[in-house]
Backbone bond lengths (Angstrom), bond angles and torsions (degrees), N, CA, C in turn:
res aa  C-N    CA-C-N  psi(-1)  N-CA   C-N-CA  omega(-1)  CA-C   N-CA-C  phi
1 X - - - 1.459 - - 1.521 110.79 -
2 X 1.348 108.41 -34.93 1.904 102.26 177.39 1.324 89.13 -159.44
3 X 1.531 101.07 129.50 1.802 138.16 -177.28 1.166 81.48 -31.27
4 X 1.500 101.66 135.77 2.226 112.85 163.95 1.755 101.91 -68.04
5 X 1.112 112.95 2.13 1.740 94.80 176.28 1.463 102.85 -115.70
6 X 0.905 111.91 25.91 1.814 133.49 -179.34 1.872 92.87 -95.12
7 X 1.353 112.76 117.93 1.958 101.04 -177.04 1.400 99.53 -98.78
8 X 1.837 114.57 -33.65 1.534 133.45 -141.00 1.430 129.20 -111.43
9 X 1.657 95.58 34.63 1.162 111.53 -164.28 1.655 139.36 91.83
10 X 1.571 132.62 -158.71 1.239 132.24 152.88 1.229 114.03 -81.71
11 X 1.243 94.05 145.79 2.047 110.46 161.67 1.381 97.70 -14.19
12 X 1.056 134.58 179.75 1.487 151.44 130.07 1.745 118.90 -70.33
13 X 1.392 94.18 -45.19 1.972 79.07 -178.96 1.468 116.07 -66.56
14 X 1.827 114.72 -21.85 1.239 119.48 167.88 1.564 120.50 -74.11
15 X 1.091 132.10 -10.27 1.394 133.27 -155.37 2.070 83.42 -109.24
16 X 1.586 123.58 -41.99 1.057 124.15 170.70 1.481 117.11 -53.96
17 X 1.019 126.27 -44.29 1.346 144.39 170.27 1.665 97.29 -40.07
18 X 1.143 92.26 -82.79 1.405 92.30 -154.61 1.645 96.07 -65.76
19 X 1.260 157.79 -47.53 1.343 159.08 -176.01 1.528 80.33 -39.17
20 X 1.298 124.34 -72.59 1.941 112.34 -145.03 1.886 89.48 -66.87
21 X 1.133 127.42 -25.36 2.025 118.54 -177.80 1.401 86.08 -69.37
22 X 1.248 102.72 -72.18 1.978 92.89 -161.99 1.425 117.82 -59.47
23 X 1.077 119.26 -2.45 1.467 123.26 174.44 1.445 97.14 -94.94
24 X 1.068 161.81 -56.52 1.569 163.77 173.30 1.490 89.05 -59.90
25 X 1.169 146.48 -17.15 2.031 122.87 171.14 1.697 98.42 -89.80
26 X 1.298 115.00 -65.15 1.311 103.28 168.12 1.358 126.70 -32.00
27 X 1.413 109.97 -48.61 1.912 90.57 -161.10 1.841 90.32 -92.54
28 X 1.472 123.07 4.01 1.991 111.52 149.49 1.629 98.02 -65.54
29 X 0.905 117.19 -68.61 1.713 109.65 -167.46 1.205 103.40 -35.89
30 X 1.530 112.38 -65.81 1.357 104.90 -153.28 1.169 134.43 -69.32
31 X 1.778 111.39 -15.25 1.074 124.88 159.75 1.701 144.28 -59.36
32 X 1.740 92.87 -20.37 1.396 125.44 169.23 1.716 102.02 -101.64
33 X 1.272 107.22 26.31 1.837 102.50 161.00 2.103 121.09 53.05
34 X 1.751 82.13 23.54 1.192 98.29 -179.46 1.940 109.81 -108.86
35 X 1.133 110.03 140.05 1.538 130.96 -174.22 1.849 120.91 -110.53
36 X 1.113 95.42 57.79 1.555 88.48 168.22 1.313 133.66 -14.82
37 X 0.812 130.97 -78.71 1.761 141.01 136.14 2.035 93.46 106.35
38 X 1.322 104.38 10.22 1.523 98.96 165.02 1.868 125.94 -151.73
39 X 1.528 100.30 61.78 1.122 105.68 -134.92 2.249 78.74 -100.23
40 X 1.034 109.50 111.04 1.106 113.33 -176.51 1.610 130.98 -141.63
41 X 1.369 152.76 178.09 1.392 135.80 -177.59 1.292 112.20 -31.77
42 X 1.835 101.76 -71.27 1.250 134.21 -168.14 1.605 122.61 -55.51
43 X 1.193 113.86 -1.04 1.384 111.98 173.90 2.425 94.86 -135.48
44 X 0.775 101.91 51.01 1.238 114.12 174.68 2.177 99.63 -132.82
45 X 1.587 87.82 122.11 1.433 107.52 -152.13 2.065 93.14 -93.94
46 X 1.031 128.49 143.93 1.207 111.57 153.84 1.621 101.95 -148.39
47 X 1.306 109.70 145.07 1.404 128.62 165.76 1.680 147.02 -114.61
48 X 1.564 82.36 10.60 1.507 82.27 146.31 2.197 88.00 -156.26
49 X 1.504 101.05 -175.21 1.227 115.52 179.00 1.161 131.29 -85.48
50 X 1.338 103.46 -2.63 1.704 121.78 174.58 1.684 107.48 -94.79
51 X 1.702 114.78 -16.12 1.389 105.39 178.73 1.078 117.72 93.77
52 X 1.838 122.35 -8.24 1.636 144.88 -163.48 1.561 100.41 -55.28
53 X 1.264 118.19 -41.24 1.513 152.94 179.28 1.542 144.39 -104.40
54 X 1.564 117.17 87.53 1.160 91.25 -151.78 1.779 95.36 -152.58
55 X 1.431 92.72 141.04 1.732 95.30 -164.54 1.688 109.18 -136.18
56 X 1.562 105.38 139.08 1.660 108.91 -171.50 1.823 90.08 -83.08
57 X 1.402 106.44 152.41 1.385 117.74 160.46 1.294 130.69 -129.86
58 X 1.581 125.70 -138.18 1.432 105.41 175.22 1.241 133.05 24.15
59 X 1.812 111.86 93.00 1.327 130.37 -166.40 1.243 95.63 -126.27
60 X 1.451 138.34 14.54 1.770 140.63 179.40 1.637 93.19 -58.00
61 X 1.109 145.40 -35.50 1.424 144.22 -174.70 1.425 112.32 -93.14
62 X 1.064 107.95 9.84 1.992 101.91 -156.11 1.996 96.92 -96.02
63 X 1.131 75.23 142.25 2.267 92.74 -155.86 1.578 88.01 -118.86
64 X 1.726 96.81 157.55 1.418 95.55 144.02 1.670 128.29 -79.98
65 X 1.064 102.11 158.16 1.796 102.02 170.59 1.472 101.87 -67.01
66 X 1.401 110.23 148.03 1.098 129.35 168.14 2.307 114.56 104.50
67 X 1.574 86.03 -15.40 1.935 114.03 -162.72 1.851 64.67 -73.37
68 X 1.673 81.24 149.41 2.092 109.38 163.57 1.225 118.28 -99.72
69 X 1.662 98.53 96.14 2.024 88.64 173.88 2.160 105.51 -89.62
70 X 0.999 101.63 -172.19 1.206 106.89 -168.98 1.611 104.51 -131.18
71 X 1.399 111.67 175.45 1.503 114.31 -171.81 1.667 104.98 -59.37
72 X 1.475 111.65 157.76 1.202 131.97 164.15 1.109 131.45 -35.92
73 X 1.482 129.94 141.18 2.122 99.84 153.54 1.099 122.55 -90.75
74 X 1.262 121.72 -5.34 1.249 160.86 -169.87 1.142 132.74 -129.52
75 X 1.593 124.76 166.67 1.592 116.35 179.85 1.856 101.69 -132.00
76 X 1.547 110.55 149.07 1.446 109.27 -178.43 1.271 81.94 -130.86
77 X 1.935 94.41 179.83 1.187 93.40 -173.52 1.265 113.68 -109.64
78 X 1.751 104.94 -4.55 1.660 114.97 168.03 1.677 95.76 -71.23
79 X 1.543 152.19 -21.89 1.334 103.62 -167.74 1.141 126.82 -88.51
80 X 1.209 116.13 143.22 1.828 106.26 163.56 0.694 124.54 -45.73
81 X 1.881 104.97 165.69 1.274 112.41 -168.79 1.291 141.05 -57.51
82 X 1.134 86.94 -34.95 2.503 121.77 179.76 1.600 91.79 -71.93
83 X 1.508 123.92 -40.15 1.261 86.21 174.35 1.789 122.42 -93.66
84 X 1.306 131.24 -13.86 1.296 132.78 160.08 1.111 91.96 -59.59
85 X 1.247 167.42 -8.75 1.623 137.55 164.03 1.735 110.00 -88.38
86 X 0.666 125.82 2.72 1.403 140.29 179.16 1.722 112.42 -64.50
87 X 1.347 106.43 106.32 1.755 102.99 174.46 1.292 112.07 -150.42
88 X 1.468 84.77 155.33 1.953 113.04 -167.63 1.788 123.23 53.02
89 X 1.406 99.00 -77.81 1.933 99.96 174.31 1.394 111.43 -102.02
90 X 1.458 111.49 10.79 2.040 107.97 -143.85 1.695 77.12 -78.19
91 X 1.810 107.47 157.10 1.341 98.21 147.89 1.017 94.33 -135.32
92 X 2.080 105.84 -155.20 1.903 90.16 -148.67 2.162 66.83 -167.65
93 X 2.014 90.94 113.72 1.908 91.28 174.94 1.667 118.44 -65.87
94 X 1.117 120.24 129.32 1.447 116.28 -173.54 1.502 130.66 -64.81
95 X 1.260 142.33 135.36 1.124 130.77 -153.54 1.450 97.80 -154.64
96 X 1.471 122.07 145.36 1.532 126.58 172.99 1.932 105.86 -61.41
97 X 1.075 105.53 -9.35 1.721 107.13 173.53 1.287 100.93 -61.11
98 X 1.465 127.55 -32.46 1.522 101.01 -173.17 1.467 108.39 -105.77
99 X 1.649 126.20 8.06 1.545 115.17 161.27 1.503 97.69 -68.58
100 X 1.578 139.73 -30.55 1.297 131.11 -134.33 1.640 96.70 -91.50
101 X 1.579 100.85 -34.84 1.111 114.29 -166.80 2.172 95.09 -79.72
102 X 1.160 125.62 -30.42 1.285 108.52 -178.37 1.337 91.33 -90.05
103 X 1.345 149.28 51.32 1.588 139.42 -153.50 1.663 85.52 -147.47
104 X 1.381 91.05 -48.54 1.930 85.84 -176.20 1.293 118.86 -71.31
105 X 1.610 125.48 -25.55 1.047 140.94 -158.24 1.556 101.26 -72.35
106 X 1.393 105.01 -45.88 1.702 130.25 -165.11 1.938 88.04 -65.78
107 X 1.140 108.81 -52.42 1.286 115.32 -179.75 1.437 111.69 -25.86
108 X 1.629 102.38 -75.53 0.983 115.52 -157.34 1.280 105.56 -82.82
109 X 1.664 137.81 -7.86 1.335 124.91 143.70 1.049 120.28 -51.92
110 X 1.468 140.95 -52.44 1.130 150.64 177.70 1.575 114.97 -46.43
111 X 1.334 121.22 -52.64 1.519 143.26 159.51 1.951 103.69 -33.67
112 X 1.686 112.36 -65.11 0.963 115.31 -149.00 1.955 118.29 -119.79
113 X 1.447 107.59 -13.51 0.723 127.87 179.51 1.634 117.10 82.61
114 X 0.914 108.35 34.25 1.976 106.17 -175.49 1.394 88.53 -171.29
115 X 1.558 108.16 178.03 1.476 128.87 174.80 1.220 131.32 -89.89
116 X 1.179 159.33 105.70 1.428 158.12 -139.98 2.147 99.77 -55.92
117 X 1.187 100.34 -55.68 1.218 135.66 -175.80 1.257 132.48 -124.00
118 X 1.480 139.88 139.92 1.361 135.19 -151.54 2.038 83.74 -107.26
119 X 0.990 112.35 -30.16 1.805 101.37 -172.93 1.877 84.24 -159.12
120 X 1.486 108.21 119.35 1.622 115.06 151.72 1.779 127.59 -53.59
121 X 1.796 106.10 50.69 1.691 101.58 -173.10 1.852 83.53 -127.53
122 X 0.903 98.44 171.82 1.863 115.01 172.42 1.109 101.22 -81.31
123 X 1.194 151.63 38.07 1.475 162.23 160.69 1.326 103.68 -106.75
124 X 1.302 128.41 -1.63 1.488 120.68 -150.20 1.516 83.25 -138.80
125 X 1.279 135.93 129.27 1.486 147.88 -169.32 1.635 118.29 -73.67
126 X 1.792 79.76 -46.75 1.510 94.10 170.87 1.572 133.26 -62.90
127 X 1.294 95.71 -42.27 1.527 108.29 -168.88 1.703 102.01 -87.90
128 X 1.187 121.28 -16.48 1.463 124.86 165.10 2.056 109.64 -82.44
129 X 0.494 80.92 -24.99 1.646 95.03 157.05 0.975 121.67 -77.54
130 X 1.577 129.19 -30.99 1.802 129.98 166.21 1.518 99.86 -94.75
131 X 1.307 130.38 8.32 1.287 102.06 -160.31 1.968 86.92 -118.43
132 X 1.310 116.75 -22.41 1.252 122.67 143.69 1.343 130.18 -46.53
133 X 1.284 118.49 -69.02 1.687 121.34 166.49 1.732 101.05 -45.47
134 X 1.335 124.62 -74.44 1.382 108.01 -179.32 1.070 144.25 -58.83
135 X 1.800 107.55 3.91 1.542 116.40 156.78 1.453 111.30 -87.71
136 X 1.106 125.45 -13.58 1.119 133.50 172.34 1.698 125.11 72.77
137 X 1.857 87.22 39.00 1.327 94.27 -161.96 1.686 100.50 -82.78
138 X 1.650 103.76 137.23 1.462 115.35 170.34 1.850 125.76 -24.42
139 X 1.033 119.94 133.61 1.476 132.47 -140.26 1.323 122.71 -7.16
140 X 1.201 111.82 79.71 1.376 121.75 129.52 1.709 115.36 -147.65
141 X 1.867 98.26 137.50 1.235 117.17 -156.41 0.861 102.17 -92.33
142 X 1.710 128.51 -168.63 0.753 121.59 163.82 1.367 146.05 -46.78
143 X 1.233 132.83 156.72 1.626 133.48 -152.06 1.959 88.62 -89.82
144 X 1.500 121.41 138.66 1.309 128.52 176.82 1.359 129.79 -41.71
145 X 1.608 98.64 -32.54 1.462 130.38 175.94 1.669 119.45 -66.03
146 X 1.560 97.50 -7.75 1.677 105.60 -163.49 1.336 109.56 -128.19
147 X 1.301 100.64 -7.02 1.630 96.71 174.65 1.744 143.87 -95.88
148 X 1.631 90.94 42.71 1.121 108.23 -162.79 1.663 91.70 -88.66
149 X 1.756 94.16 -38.42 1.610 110.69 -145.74 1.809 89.62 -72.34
150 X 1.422 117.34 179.09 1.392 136.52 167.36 1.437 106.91 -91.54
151 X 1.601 109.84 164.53 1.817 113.11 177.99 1.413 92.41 -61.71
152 X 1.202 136.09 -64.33 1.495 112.07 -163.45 1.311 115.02 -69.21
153 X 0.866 163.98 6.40 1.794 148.50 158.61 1.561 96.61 -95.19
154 X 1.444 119.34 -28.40 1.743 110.40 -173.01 1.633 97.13 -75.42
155 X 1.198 122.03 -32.45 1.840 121.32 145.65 1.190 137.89 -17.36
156 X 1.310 91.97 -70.64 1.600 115.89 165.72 1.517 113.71 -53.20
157 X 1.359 104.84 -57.55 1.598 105.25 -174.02 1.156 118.74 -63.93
158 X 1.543 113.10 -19.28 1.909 110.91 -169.34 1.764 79.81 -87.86
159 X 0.972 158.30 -52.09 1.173 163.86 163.03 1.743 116.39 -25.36
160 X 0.900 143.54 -34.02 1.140 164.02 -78.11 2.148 91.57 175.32
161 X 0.975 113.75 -82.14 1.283 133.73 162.45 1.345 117.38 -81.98
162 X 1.115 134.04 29.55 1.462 127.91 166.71 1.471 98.18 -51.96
163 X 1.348 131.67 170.33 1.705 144.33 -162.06 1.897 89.76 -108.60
164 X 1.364 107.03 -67.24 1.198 107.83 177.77 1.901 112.45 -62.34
165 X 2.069 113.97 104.34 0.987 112.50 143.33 1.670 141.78 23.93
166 X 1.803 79.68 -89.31 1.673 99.32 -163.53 2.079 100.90 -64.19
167 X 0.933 111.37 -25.71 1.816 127.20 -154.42 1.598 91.90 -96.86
168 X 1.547 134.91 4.27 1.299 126.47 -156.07 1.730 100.33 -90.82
169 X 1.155 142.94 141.29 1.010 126.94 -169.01 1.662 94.02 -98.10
170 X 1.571 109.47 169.30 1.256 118.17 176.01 0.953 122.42 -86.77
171 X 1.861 127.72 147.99 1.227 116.65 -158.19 1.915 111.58 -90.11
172 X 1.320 104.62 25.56 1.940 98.55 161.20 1.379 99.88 -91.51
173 X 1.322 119.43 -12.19 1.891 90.37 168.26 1.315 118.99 -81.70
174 X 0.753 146.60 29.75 1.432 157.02 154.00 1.414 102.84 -39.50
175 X 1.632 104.16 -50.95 1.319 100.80 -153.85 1.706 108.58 -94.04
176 X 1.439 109.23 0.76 1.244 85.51 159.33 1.541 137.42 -91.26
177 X 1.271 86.14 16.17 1.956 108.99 166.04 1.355 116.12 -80.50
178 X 1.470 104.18 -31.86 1.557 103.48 -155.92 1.828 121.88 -61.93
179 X 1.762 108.05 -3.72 1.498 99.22 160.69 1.603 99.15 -113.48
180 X 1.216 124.35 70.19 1.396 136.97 164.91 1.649 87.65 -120.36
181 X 1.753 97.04 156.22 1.925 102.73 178.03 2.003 83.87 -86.13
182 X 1.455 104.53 164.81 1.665 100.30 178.84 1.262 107.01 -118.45
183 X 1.205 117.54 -28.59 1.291 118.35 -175.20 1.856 113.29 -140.65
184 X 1.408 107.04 123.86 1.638 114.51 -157.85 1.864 107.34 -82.34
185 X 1.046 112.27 159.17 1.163 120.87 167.31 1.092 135.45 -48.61
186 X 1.669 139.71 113.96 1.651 85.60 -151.16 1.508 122.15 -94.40
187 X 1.285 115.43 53.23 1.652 122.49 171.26 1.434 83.28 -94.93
188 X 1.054 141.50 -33.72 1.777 128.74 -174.60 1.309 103.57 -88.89
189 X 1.407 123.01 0.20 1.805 105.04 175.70 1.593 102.92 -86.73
190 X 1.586 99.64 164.71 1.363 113.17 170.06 1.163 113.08 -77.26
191 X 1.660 142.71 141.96 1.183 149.16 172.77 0.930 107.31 -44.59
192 X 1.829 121.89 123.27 1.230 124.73 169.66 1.841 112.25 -135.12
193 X 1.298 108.77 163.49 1.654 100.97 176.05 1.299 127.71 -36.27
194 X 1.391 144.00 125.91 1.442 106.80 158.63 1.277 130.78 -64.30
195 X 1.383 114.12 158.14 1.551 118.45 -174.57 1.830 106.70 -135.58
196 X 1.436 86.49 167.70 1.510 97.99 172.96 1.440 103.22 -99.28
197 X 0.889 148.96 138.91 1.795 153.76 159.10 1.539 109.53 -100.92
198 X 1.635 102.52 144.08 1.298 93.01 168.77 1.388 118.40 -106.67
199 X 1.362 129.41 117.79 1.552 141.60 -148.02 1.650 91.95 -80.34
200 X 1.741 92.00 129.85 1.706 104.76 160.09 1.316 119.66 -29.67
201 X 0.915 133.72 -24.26 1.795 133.58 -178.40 1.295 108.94 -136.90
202 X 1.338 114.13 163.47 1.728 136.91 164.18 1.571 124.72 -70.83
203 X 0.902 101.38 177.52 1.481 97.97 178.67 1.559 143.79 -56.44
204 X 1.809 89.65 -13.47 1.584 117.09 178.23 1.080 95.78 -86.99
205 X 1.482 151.17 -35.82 1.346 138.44 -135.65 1.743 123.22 79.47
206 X 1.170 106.74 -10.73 1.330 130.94 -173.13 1.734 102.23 -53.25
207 X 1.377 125.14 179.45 1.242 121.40 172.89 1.661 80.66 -125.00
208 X 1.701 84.82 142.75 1.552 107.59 163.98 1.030 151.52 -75.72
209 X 1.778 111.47 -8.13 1.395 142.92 -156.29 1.429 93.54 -71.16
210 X 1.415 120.63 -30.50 1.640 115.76 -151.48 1.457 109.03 60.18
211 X 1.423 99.64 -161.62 2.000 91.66 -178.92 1.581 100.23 -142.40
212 X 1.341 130.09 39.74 0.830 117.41 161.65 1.587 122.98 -66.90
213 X 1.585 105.13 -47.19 1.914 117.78 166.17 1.873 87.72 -25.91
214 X 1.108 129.48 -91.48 1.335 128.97 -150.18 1.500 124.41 -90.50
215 X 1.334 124.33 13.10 1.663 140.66 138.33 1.973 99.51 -59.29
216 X 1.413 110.63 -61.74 1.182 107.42 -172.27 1.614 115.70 -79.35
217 X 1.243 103.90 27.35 1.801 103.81 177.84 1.798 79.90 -117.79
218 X 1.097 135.54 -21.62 1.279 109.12 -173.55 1.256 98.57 131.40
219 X 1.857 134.87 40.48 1.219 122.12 -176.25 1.319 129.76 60.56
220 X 1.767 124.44 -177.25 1.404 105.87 142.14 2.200 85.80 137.57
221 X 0.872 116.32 -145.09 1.547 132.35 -172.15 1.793 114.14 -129.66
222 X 1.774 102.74 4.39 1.442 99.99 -173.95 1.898 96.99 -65.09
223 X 2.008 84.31 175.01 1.836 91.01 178.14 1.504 85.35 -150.30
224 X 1.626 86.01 97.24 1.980 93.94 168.22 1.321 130.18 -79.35
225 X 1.113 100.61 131.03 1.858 111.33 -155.71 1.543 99.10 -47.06
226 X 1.345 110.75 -175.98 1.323 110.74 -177.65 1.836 117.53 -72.91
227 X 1.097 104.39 165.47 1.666 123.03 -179.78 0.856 119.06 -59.61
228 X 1.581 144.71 134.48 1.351 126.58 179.75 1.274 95.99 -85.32
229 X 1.676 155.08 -3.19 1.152 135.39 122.98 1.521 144.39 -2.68
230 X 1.816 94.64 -44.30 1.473 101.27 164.62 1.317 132.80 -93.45
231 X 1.379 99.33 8.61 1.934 102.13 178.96 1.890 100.29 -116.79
232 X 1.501 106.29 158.30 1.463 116.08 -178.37 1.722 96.23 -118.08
233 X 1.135 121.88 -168.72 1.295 125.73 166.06 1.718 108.93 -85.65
234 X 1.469 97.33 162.32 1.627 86.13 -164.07 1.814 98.28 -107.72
235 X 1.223 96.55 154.93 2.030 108.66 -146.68 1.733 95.31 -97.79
């Protein structure tokens, strides 16, 4: 799916592609008061290699809005924040705010090839580092991890990921980004550490997803993007 000497993700016109499909399945659900609640690499469907085609799956979790799930057993790195704070009896009413919020995340794997953040809690260096920039507290800039993107999609994303829930925008605006550039050259990025990334694919070029995601949608010729197995947070 993307050259093994590719570190930084998909193309951009491919990563657009698929943002404006998965942004048109989400806002059908959400409009029918339905909550995905597992909207991640591995259940992102594609059928051809250009991205022309492209379908969310895995709905075994999918609730109505408003249904009480409860804390995790586990931590990802798509969930929000409200729900990583969640413990023992707490529950937490369901809302399309938190597909949007694991929607951007996917994004910006897709964009960059890794995870912004390993868990959205202040335990996590990184994600307290975005949660600074998006308070917009006096000097400190953007987080190293973000300065690939341009002011308008880093827009989008504080938008997209707002902290506060209720303020989260929905994920069909996506597309009024989609003739913004998303990610800059990097003679126009700001100096940042170097890092190692872990690239959407293996050494073949192969996709990593395997195909179980799309045996369990019902068979067929899909090619599910790679695993979030194969990405780490990016350093």
């Amino acid at each position: 799916m993307v050259p093994p000497s590719l570190q930084e993700g998909l193309a951009e016109e491919l990563v657009k592609r698929c943002a404006s499909q998965l942004a048109e399945a989400l806002d059908f659900m959400h409009s029918r008061a339905l909550v995905h609640r597992d909207v991640k690499l591995d259940n992102v469907l594609l059928f051809d290699r250009e991205c022309r085609r492209v379908k969310l799956g895995g709905f075994g979790l999918t609730r109505m809005q408003g249904s009480a799930v409860g804390a995790m057993s586990g931590t990802l790195p798509y969930a929000p924040p409200e729900l990583c704070l969640l413990e023992g009896s707490d529950t937490l009413e369901l809302d399309s705010s938190l597909d949007v919020w694991a929607f951007a995340v996917l994004l910006f794997c897709l964009c960059t090839g890794c995870f912004p953040w390993a868990v959205a809690a202040s335990s996590d260096p990184q994600f307290e580092d975005f949660c600074i920039w998006q308070s917009g507290t006096e000097g400190h800039g953007v987080p190293a991890s973000w300065r690939i993107f341009g002011s308008g999609v880093l827009e989008m994303f504080r938008r997209l990921l707002t902290l506060d829930p209720d303020r989260r925008s929905p994920a069909i605006e996506v597309q009024k980004y989609l003739s913004l550039p998303w990610v800059m050259a990097p003679s126009a990025r700001e100096p940042a550490p170097s890092s190692s990334q872990s690239p959407l694919t293996g050494s073949t070029g192969e996709s990593l997803g395997g195909t179980r995601g799309w045996e369990a949608a019902g068979g067929g010729d899909g090619i599910p993007v790679p695993s979030a197995n194969a990405l780490a947070p990016c350093r």
